[in-house]
N, C-alpha and C positions, 0 to 999 in steps of 0.2 A: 667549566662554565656551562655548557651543553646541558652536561649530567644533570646538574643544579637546576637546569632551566626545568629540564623534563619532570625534576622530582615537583617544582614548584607547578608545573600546569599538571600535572596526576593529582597531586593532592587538594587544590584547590577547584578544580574539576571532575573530575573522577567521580564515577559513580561506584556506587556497592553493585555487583552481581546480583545482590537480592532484591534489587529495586523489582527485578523479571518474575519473583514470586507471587501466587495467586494471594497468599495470605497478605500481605504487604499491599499489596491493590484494592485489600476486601472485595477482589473477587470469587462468583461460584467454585467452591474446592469439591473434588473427590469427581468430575466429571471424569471420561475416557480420554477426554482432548488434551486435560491437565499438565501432563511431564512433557507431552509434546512442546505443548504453549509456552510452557513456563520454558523450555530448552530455546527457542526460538527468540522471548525477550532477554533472555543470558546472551547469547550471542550476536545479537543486538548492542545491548550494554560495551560487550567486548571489546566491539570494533571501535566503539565507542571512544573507550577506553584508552586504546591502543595509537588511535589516532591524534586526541588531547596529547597523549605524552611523547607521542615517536611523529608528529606531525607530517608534512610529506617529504617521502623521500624513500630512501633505500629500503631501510628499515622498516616501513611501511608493509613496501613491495613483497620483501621478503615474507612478511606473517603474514600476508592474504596468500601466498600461494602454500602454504602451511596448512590454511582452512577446509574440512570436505568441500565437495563441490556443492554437495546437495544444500549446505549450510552458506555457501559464500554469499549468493544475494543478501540475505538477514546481518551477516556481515558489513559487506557493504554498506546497507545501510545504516549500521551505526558507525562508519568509517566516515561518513560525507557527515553526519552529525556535527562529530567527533569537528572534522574540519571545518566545519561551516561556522562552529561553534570559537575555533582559532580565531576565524577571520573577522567575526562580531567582535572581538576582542583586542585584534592587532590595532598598531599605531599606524605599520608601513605596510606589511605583507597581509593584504586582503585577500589574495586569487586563489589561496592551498584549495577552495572546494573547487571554484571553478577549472585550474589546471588539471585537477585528479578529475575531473569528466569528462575532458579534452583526450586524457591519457590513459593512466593505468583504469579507470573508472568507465569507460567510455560506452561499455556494454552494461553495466548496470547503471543508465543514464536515470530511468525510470525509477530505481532503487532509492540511486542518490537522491533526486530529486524531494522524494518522500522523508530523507534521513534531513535535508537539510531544512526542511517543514518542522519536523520536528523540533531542531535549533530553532529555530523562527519561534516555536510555539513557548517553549523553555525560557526565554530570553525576552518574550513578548515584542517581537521587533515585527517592523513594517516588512509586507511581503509585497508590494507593490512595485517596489525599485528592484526585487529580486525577480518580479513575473518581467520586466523590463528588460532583461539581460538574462534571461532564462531561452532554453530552444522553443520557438514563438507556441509549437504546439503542446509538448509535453512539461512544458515549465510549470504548468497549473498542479499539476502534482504535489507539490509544495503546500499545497492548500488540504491535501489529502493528510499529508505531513500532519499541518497544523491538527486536524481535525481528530487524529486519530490520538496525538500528544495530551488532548483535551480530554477526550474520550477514555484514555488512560490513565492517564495522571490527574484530572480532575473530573473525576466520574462522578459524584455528587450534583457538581452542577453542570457537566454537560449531558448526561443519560438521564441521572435522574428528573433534575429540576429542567432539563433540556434550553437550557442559553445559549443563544448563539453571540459571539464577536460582534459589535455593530460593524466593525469595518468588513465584515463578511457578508452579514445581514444585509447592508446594501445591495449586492449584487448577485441576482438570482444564479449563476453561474459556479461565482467563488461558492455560492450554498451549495451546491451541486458537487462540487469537488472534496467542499469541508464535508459534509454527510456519509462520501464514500470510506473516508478518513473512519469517522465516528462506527458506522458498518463493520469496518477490520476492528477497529476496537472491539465490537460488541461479540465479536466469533471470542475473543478473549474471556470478555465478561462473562458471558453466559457458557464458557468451556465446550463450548459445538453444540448445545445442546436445541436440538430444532424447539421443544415446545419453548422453552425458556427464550429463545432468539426472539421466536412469533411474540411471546407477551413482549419484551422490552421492545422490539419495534413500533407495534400498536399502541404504545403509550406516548411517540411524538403525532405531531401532525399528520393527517396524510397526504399532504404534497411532500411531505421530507422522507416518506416510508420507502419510496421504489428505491431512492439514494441510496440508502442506509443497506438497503438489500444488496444493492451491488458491492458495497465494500465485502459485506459477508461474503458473496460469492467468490469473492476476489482470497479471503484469508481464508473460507473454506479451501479452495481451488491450492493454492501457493502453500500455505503454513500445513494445512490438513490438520489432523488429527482424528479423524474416526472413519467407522464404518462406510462402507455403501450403503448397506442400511437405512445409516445416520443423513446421507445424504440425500439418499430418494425420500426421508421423510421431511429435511429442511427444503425439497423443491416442493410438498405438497404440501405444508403448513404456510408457503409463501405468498400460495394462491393466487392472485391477480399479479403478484410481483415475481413470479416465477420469470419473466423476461428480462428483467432488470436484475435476478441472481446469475440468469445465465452470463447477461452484459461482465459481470462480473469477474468471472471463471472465465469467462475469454479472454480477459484483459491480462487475466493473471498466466495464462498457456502464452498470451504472447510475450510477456517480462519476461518469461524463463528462459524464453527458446531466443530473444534477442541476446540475453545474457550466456545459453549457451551451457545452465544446469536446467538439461530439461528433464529434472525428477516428479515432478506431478500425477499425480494420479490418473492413469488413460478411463478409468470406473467412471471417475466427478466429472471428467469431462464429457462424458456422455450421456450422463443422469442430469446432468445441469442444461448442455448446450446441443445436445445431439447430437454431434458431430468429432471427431479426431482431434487431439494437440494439432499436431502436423497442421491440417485444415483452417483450424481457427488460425493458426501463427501465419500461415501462405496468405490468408483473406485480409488479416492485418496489412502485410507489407502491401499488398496490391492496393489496396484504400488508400494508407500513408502515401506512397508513391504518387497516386492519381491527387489526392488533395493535396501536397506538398508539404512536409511539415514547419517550412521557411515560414509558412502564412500564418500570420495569429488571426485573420479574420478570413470569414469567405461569406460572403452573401450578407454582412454585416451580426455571424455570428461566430464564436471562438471555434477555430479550424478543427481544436480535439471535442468538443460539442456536436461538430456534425459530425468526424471520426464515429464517435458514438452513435448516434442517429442512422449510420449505415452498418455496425456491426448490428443494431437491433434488427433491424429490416432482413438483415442476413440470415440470424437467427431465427423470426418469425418465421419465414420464408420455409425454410431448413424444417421447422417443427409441425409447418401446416403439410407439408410434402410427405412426412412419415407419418402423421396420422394417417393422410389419404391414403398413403399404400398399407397401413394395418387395416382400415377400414376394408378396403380392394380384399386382402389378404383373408380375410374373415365372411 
């Protein structure tokens, strides 16, 4: 009966591995970023995968600690997918996403959060009662979910034609989160490629462009796939939005090091933010701490909105202070 169950939620949920294909996205083919990227949405899918059929429980358990480390966040995230995607579906057992964040899940909170966005986006369901019951600060993630599932999966009309959700569009904030979403997408889209990034981001608005940047910084930062090279020329084609890629690539030094694969690149992170993994991940937890992440408002603004607002100010701070001593230095 089991057996049966799982064959029937694989087959009727389940995705193809090739969904993670450039050609299959009619995304840019033949970049450097390419195998990497494309490795990255497979193992995604995976977890996916693994999670619709072996739901939560032992068996679960088992194949995530089966996965590299350097791979498991991307896992992850399509494990919370995966479950989140159970739970839209259950009669009686709704909680398989929410327990796995309590428990085996609990360090890629931020991961999840993003996987279970994704479901949301798949499924087209209300994310409103899930920012409700999500951790008050990092639940918005969910929206980056959304954004990036859009961004992927319906890239025609979210890059090209650039549409947003109205139930997004209302509120300058969820834009803010869904943009960061659309950003990791477009490090896809355009296979790392700095000129190719700069043109598709110039082609939305520019109050949506700093967003957009940080998501890049963010799948630059975590996913990678290129040069240093590659990187000091997507920090200078950013231009005015060079602080908002950094915001980016710090968000993504601290996912990893909460989570505990902390493989990232020590290069991007210094081309990008100035400053060490280590550094950025220590300046996270000290903010998190001092704002509380219990509080979804502070000052009658989203607790991880100001989060934000003082990584940037850290960051500026940090970049004005090295120019002065190259200046000094010279």
């Amino acid at each position: 009966m089991i057996n049966n169950l799982k064959a029937i939620r694989k087959q009727f949920l389940g995705l193809a591995l090739s969904e993670g294909n450039f050609k299959a996205r009619g995304f840019e083919e033949g970049g450097k970023a390419q195998p990497r990227l494309e490795q990255v949405g497979k193992t995604v899918v995976h977890g996916y995968n693994v999670a619709v059929e072996h739901g939560l429980g032992d068996d679960l358990t088992a194949i995530i600690n089966t996965i590299e480390e350097e791979k498991v966040g991307f896992f992850h995230e399509g494990v919370a997918m995966g479950l989140y995607t159970l739970d839209l579906f259950s009669v009686f057992n709704k909680n398989r996403f929410w327990d796995f964040i309590k428990n085996q899940g609990s360090h890629h909170e931020y991961m999840s959060y993003i996987g279970a966005g994704l479901a949301t986006g798949v499924f087209n369901r209300s994310f409103e009662r899930f920012l409700e019951k999500a951790c008050p600060m990092s639940g918005c993630l969910v929206l980056d979910g959304i954004g990036f599932y859009n961004a992927f999966f319906k890239t025609k009309k979210t890059i090209m034609r650039r549409l947003v959700p109205k139930n997004i569009e209302k509120n300058p904030f969820y834009l803010e989160r869904y943009d960061n979403g659309i950003g990791r997408a477009v490090w896809f889209y355009n296979a790392g490629n700095p000129k190719e990034i700069a043109k598709t981001i110039k082609s939305f608005p520019y109050d949506r462009q700093g967003d957009i940047w940080s998501g890049v910084g963010l799948a630059a930062t975590y996913a990678g796939g290129v040069s240093a090279d590659d990187i000091s020329a997507l920090k200078k084609v950013s231009g005015s939005h060079s602080l908002m890629l950094g915001q980016g690539a710090f968000l993504a030094v601290h996912t990893r090091h909460t989570a505990g694969n902390q493989h990232q690149d020590e290069t991007t992170i210094e081309i990008l933010v100035g400053e060490s993994a280590k550094n950025c991940d220590e300046l996270a937890k000290d903010v998190i701490t001092v704002l509380d992440k219990r509080r979804r408002f502070i000052d009658n603004k989203p607790s991880f909105q100001v989060f934000l607002e003082h990584v940037r100010d850290w960051i500026e701070i940090n970049i004005s202070i090295r120019k002065h001593c190259t200046y000094r230095a010279s």
